[in-house]
Residue frames relative to the residue before (quaternion, step in Angstrom):
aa qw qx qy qz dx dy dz
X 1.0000 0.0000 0.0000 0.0000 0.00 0.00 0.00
X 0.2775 -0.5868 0.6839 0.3332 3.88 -1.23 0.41
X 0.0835 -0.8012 0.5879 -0.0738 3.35 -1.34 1.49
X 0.2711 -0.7680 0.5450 0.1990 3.33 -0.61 1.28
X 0.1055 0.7417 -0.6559 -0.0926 3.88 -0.90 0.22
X 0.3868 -0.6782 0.6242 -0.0281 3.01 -1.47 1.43
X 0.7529 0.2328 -0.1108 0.6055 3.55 0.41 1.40
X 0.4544 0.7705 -0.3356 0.2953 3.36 1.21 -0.27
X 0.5462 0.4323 -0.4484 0.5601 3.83 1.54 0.51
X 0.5742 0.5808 -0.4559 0.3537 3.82 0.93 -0.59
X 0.8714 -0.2694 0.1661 0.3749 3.92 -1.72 -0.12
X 0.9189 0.0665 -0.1699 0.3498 3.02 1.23 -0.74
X 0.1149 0.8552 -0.3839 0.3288 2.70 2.39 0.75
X 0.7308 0.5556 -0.1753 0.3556 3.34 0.60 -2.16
X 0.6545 0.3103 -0.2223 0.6526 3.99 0.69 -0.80
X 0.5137 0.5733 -0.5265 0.3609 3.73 0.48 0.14
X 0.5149 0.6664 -0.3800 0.3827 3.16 0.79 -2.09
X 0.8885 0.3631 -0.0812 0.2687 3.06 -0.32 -2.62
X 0.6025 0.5100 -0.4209 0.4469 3.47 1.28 -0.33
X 0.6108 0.4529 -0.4148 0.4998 3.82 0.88 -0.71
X 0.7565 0.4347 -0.3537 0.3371 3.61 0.26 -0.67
X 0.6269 0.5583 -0.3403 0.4237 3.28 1.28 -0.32
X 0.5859 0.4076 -0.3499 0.6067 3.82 1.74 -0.59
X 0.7741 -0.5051 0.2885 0.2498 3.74 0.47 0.54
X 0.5944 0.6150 -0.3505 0.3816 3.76 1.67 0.03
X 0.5055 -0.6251 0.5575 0.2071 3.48 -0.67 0.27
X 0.2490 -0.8580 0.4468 -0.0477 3.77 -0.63 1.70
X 0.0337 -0.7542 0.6537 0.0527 3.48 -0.02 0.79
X 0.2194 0.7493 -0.6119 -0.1266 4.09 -1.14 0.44
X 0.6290 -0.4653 0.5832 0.2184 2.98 -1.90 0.87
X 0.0165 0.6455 -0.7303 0.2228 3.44 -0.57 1.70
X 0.4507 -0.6031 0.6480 0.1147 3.20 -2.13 0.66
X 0.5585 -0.5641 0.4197 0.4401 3.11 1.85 -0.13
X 0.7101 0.4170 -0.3134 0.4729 3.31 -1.84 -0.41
X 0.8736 -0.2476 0.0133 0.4187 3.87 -1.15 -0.26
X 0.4094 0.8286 -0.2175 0.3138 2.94 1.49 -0.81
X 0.6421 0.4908 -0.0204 0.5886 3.26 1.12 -1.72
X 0.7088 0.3797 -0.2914 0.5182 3.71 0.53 -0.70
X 0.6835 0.3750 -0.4046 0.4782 3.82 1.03 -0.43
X 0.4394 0.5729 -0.4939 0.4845 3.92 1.25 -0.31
X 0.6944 0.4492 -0.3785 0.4157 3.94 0.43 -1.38
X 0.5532 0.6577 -0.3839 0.3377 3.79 0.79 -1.13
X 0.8394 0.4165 -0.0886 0.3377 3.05 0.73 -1.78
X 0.6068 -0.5859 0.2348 0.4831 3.24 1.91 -0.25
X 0.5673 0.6463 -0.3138 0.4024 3.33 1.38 -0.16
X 0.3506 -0.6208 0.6256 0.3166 3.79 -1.12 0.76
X 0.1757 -0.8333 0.4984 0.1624 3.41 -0.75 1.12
X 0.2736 -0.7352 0.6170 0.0630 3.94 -0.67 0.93
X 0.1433 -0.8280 0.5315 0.1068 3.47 -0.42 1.83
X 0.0194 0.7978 -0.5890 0.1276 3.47 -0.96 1.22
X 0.1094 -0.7922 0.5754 0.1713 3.24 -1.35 -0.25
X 0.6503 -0.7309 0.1467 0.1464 3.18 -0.31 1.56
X 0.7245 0.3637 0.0264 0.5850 2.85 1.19 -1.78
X 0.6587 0.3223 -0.3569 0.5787 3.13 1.22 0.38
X 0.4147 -0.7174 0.5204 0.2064 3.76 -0.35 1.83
X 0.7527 0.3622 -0.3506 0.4234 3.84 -0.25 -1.25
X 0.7246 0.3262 -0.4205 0.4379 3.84 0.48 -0.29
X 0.6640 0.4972 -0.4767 0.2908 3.52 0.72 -0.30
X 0.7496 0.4266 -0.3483 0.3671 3.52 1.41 -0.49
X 0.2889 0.7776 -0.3740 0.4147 3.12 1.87 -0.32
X 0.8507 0.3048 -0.0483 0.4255 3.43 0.35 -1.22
X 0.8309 0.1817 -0.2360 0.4699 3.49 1.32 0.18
X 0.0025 -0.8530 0.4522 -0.2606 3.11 1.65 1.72
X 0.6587 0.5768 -0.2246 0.4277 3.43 1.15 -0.90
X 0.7505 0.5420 -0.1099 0.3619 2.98 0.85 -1.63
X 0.1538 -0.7825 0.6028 0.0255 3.46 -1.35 1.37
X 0.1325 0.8677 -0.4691 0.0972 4.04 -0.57 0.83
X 0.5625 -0.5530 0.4876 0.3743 4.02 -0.62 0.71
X 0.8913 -0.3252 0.1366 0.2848 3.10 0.62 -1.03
X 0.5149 -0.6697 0.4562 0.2796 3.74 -0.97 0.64
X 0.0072 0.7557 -0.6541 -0.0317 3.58 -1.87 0.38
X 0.0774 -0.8533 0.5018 0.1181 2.95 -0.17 1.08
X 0.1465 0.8385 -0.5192 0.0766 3.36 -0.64 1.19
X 0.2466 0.7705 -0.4986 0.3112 3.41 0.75 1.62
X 0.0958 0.7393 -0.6664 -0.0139 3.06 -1.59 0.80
X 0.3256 -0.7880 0.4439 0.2758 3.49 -0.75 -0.30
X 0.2372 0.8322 -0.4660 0.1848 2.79 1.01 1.11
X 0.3354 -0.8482 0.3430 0.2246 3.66 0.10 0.56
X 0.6490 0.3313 -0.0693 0.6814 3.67 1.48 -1.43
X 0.8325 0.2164 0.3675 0.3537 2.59 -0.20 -2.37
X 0.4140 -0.3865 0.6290 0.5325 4.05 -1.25 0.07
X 0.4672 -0.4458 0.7057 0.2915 3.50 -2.21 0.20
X 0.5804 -0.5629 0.5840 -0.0728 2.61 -2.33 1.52
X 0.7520 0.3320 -0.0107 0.5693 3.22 1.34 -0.96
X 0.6742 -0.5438 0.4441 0.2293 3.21 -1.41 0.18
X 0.8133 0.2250 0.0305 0.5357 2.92 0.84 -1.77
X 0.3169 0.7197 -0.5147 0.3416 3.77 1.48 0.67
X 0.7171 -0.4819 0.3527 0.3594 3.27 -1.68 1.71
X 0.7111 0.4990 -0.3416 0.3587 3.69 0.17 -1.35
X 0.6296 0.6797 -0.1538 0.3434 3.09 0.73 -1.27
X 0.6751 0.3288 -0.2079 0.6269 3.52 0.58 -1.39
X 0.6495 0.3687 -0.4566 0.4835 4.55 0.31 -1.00
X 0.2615 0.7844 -0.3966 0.3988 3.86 0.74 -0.11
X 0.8019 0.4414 0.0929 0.3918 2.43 -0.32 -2.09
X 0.5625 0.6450 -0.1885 0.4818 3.41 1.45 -1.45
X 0.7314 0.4707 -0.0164 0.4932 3.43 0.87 -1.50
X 0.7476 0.3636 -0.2351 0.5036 3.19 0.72 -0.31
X 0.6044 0.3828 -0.2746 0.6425 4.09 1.80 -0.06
X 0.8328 0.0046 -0.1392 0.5358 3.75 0.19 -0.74
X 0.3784 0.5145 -0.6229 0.4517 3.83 0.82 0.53
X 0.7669 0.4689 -0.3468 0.2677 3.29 0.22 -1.09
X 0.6861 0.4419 -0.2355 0.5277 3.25 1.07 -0.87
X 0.4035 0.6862 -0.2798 0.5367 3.11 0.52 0.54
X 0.8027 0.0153 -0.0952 0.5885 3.39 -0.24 -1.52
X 0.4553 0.5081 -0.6433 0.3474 3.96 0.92 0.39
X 0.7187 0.5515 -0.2881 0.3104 3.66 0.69 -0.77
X 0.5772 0.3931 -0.3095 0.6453 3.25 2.17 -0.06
X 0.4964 0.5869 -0.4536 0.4509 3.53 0.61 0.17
X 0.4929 0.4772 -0.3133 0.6567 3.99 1.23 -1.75
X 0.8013 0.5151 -0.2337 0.1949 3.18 -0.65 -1.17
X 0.7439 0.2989 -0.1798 0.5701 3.85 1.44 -0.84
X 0.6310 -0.5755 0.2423 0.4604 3.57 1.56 0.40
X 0.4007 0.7660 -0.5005 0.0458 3.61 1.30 -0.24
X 0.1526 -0.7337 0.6337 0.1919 3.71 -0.83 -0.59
X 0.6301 0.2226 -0.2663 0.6946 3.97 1.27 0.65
X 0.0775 -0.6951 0.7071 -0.1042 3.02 -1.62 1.18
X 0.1347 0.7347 -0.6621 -0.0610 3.89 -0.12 0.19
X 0.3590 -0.6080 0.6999 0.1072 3.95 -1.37 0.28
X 0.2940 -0.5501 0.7529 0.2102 3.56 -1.43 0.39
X 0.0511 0.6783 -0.7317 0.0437 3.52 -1.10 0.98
X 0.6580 -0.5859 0.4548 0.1298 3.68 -1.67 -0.46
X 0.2957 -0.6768 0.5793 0.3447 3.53 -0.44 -0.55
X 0.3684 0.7156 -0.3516 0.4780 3.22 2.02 -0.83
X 0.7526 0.4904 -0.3231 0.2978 3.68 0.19 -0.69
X 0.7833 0.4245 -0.3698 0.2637 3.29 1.22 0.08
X 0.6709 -0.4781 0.0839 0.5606 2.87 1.50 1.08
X 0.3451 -0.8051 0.4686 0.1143 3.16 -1.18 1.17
X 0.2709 0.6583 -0.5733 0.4056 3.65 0.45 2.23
X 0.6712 -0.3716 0.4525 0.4546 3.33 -1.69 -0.29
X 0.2111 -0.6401 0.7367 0.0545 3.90 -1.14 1.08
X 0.4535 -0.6226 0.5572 0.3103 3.54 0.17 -0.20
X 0.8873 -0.2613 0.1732 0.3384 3.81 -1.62 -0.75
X 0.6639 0.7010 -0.1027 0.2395 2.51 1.21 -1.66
X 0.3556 -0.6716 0.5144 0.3974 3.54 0.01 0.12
X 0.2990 -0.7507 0.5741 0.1319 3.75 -1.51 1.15
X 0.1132 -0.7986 0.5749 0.1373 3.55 -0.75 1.06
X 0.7542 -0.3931 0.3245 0.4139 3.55 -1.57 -0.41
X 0.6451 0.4800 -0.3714 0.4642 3.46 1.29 0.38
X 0.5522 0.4805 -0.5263 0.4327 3.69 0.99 0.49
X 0.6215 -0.6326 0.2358 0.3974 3.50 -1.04 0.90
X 0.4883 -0.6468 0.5828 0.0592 3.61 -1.48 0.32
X 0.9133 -0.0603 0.1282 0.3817 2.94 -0.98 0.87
X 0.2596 0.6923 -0.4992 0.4517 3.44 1.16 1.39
X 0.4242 -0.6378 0.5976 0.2368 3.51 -1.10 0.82
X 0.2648 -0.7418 0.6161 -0.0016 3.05 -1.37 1.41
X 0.4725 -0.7590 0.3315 0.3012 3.57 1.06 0.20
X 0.5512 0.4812 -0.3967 0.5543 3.52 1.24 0.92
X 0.8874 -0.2837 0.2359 0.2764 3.17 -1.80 0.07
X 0.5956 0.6001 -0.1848 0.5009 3.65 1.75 -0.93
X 0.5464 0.6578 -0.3977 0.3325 3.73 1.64 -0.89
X 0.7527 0.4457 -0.3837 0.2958 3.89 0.82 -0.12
X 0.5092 0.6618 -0.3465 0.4274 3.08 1.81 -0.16
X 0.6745 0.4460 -0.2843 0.5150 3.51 1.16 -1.40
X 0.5682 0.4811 -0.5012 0.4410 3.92 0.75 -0.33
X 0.8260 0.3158 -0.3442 0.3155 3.50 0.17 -0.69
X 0.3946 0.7015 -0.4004 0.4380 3.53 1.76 0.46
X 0.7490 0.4639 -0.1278 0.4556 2.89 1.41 -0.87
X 0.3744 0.6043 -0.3229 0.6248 3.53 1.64 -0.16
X 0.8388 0.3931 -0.2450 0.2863 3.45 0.36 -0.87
X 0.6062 0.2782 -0.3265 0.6697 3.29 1.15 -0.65
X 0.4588 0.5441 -0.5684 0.4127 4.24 0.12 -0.05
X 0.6610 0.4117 -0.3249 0.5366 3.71 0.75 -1.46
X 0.6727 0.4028 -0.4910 0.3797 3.99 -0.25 -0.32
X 0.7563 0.4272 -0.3526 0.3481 3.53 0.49 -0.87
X 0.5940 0.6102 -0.2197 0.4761 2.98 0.97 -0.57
X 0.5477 0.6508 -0.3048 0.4285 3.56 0.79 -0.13
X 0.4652 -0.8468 0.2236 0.1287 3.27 -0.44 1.94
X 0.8549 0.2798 -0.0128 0.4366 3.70 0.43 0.84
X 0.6340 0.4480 -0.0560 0.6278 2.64 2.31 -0.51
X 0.6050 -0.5067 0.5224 0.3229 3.47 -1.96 0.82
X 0.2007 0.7207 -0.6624 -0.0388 3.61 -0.44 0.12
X 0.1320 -0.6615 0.7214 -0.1570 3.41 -1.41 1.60
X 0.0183 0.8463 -0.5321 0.0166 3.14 -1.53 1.26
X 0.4139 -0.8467 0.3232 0.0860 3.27 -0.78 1.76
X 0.1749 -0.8132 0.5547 0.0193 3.70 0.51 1.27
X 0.1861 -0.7963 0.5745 0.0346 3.62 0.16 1.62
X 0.4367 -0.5187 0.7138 0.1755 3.32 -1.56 -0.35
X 0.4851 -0.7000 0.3227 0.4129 3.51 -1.11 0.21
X 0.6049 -0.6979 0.3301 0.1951 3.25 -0.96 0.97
X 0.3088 0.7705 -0.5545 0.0591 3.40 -0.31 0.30
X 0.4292 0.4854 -0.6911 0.3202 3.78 -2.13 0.52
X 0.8910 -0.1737 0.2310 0.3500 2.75 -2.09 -0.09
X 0.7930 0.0501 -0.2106 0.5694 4.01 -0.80 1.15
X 0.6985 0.4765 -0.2523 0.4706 3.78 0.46 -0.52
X 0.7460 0.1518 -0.2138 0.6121 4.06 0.81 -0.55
X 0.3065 0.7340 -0.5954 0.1126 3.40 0.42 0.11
X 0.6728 0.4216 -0.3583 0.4912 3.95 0.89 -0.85
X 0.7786 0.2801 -0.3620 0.4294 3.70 0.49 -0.35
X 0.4221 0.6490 -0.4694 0.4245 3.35 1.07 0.93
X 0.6226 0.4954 -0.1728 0.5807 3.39 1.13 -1.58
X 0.8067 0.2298 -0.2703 0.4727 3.88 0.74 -0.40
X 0.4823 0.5594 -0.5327 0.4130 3.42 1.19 0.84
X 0.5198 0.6285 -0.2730 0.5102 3.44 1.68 -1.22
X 0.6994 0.3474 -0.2531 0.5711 4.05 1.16 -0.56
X 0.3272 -0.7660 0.4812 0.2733 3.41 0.41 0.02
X 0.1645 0.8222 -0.4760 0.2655 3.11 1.54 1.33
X 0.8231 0.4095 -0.2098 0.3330 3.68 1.02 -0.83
X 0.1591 -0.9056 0.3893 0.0551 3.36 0.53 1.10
X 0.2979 -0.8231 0.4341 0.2128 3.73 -0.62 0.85
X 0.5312 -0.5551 0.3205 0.5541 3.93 -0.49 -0.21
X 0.4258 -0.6836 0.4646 0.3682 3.67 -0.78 0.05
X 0.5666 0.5270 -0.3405 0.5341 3.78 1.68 0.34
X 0.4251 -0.6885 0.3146 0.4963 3.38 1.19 0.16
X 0.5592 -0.6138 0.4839 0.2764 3.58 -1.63 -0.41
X 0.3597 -0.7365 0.4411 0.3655 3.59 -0.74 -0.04
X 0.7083 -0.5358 0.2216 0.4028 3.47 -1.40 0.21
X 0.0681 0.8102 -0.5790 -0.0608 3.68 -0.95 -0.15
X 0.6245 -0.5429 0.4070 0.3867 3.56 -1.18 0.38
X 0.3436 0.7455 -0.4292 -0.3768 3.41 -1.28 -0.05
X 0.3419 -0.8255 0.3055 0.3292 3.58 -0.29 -0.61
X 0.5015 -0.6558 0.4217 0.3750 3.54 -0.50 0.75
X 0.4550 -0.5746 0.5182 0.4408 4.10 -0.55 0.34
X 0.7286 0.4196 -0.4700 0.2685 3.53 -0.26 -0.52
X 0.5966 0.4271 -0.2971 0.6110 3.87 1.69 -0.47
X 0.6761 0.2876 -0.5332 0.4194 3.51 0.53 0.13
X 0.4214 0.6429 -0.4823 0.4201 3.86 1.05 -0.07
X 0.6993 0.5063 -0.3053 0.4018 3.18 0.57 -2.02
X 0.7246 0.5205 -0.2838 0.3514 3.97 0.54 -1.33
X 0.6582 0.3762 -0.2628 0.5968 3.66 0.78 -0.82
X 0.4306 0.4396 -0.4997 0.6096 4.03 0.63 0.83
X 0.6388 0.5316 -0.3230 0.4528 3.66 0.37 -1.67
X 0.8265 0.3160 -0.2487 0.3940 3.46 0.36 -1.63
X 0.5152 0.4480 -0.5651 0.4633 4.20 0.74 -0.48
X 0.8076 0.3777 -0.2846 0.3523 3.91 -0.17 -0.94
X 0.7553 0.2583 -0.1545 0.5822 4.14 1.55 -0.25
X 0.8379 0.3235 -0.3664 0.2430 3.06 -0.33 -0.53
X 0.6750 -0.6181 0.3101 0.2572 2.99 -1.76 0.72
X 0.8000 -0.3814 0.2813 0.3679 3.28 -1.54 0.33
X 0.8230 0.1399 0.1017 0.5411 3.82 -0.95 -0.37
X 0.6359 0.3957 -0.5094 0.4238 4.09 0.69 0.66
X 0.4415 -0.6209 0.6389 0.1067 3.08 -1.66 0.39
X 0.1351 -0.7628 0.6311 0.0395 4.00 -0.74 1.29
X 0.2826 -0.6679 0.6341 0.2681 3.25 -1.34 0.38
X 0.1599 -0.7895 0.5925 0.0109 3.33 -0.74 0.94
X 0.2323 0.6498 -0.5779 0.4355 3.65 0.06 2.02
X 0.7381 -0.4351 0.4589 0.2352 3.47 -1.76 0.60
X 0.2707 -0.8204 0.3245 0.3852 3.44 -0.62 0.11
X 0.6535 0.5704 -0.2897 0.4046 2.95 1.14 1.00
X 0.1199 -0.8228 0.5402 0.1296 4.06 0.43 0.74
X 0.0165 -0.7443 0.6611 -0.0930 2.80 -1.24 1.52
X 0.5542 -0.7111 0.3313 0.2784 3.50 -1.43 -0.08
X 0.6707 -0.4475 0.3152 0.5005 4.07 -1.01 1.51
X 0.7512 0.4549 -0.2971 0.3749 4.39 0.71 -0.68
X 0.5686 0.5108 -0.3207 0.5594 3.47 1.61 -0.77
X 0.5339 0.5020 -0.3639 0.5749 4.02 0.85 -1.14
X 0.7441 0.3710 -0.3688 0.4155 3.89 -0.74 -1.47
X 0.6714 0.5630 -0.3530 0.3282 3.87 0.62 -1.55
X 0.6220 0.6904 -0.1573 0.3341 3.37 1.16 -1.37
X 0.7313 0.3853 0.0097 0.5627 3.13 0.88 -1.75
X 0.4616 0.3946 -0.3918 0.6911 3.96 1.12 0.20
X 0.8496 0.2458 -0.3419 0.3176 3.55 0.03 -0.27
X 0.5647 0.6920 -0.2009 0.4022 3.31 1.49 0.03
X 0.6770 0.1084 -0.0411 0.7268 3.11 2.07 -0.64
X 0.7453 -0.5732 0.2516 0.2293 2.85 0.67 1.85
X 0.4418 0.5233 -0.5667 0.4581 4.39 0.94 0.31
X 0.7741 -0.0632 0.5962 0.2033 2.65 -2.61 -0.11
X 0.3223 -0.7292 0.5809 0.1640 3.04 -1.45 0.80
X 0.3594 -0.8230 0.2996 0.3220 3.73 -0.03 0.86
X 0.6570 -0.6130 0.3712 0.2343 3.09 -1.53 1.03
X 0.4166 -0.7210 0.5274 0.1689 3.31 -1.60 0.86
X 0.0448 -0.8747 0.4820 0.0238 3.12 -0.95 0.79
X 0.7226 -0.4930 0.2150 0.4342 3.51 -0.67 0.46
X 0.3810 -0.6211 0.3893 0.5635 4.22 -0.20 0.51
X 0.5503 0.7028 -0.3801 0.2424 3.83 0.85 -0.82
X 0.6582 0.5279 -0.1855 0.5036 2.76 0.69 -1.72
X 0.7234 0.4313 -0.3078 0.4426 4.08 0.44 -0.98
X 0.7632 0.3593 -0.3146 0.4353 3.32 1.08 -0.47
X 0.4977 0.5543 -0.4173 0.5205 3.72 1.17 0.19
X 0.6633 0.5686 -0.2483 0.4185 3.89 1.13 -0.57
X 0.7844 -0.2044 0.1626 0.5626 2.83 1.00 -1.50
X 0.1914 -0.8924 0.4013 0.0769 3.55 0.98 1.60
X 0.6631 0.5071 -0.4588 0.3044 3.59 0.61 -0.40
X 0.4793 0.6333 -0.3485 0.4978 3.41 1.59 -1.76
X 0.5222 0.6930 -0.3385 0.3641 3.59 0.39 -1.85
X 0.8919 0.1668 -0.2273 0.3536 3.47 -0.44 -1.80
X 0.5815 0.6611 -0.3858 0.2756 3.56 1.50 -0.43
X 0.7574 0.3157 -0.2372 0.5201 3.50 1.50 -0.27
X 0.6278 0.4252 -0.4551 0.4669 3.55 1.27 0.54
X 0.6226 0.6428 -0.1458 0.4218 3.15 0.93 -1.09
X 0.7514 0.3781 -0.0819 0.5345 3.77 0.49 -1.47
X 0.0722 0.7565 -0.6397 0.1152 3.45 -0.97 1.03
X 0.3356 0.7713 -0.4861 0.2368 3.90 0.94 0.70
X 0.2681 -0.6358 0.7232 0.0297 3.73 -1.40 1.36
X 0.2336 -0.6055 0.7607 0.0072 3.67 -0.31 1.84
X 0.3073 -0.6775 0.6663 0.0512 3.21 -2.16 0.94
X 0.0692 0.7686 -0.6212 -0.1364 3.91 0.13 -0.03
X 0.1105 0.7151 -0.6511 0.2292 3.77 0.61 0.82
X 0.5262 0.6483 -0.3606 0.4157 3.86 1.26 -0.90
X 0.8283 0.2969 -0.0557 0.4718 2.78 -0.30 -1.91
X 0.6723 0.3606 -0.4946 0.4164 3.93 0.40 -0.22
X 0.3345 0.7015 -0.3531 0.5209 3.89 1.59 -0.45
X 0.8052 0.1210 0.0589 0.5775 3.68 -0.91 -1.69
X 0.6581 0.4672 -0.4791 0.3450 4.08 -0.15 -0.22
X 0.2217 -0.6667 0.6407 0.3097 3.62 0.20 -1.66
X 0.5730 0.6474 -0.3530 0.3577 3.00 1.23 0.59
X 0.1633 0.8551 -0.4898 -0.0473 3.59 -0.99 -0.05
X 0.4870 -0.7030 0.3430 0.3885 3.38 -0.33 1.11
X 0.3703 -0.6710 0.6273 0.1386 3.56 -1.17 1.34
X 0.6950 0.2801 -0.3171 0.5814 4.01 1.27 0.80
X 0.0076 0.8862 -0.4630 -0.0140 3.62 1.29 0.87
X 0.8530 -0.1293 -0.2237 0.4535 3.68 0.94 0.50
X 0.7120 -0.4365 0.2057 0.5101 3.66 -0.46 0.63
X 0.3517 0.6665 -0.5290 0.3901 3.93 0.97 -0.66
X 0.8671 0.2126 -0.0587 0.4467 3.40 -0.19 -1.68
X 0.7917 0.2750 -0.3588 0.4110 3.81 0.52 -0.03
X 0.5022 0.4495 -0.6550 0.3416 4.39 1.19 0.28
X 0.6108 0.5831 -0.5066 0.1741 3.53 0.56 -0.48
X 0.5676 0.5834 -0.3427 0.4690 3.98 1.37 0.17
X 0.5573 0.7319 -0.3507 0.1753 3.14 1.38 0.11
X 0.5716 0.6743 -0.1905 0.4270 2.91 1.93 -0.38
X 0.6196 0.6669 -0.2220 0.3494 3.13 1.45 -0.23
X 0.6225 -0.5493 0.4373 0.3456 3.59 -0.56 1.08
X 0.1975 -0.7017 0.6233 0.2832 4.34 -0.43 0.52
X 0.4849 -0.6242 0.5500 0.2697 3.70 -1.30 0.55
């Protein structure tokens, strides 16, 4: 297939490129240009300079262009996920995920595609206690909860709403976990190694993550399987807790275990980080996506993939 990816220099953009080119598809990315564009050429991609969030230049500039399909895998995350609510990344985020999307669905219609997939979250199903049970793609999404978290889950929902919705086209959404290995934890490595990344001293709740090379490996699975209008969770098969993950990965690259701190104190610092590990207690299933994908994570719990964290990312 000729594949456009929107984001395709970010964490999991970069092993994306090389993982489609390596099953035989053909990478167009959406670059602003400038270095950007030289790491798209590096990586094998023909870069196509646009700007997203600006519609008339994004179609302006890919009037020419014919592809199978789009990914939209932007964020604006510069370092790190945001700490805050109201952090710069955070809110253009958000930005990207309501009129980015709409947007590159209208460049997707528009260059003939007939697949659309969407980076989404697990984050979107709200950020409270789930209980034991494991949470599939049939508990609701992206529902306001009437707190500080309701603009994030709206524009979670914008995004996968835009994919399905998309005229003529498969549109599939990948509700990751939190990413982590080689190019993808590197900042909360360097601030475990500082004892910059303090945990609560009441512990944390569970959450999903995934190693990048299985969230690479799954969003391949889903452009070449998965079905039309569904949504995959895309997580280890094992949920564990933000103290077992941080504890791990300090011992894996040779730091200090990190320091506890009151929940107050973590949530006066950095209240969003704060409410995701007090607050959030959620057991993602990928019974789906290992089900309808053919996929299965080749790091099926952090055991066997923090120990890659030390490694330099190609």
């Amino acid at each position: 297939m000729k594949v456009v990816i929107a984001g395709a220099t970010g964490a999991i953009g970069r092993p994306l490129v090389t993982a489609l080119r390596l099953s035989g598809h053909q990478v167009y990315a959406l670059t602003r240009g400038g270095r950007g564009a030289e790491l798209a050429r590096a990586l094998g991609a023909t870069p196509v300079h646009a700007r997203v969030l600006d519609r008339d230049d994004l179609l302006r500039a890919t009037e020419t262009l014919t592809a199978d399909a789009v990914i939209h895998q932007l964020t604006a995350y510069k370092r790190s996920p945001p700490t805050h609510y109201r952090s710069p990344g955070l809110l253009r985020t958000n930005a990207l995920r309501t009129v980015g999307s709409r947007n590159l669905v209208e460049l997707a219609e528009n260059i003939g595609a007939t697949r659309y997939l969407t980076q989404s979250l697990i984050l979107g199903y709200g950020i409270r206690d789930h209980g034991t049970e494991p949470v599939t793609e049939l508990e609701p999404f992206g529902r306001a909860q009437g707190d500080a978290n309701d603009a994030n889950l709206a524009a979670l929902h914008e995004a996968e709403s835009q994919a399905w919705q998309a005229r003529g086209m498969d549109g599939i959404a990948l509700r990751y976990g939190f990413f982590y290995g080689p190019g993808a934890s590197d900042m909360i490595t360097r601030g475990l190694k500082l004892r910059l990344l303090p945990l609560p001293s009441t512990g944390s709740g569970h959450t999903g993550f995934v190693h990048i090379e299985d969230a690479v490996s799954a969003t391949v699975a889903a452009l070449e399987h998965g079905r039309p209008g569904q949504s995959y969770n895309i997580v280890d098969d094992e949920p564990i807790t933000w103290d077992t993950m941080f504890d791990a990965m300090a011992a894996a690259i040779g730091a200090r275990r990190p320091l506890r701190v009151p929940p107050r104190l973590l949530r006066l610092s950095a209240p969003l980080a704060a409410a995701q590990m007090l607050d959030l207690s959620l057991r993602a299933s990928n019974a789906k996506a290992q089900a309808e994908l053919a996929w299965k994570p080749s790091y099926p719990t952090y055991r066997e993939g923090v120990v890659t964290v030390a490694k330099t990312p190609s």
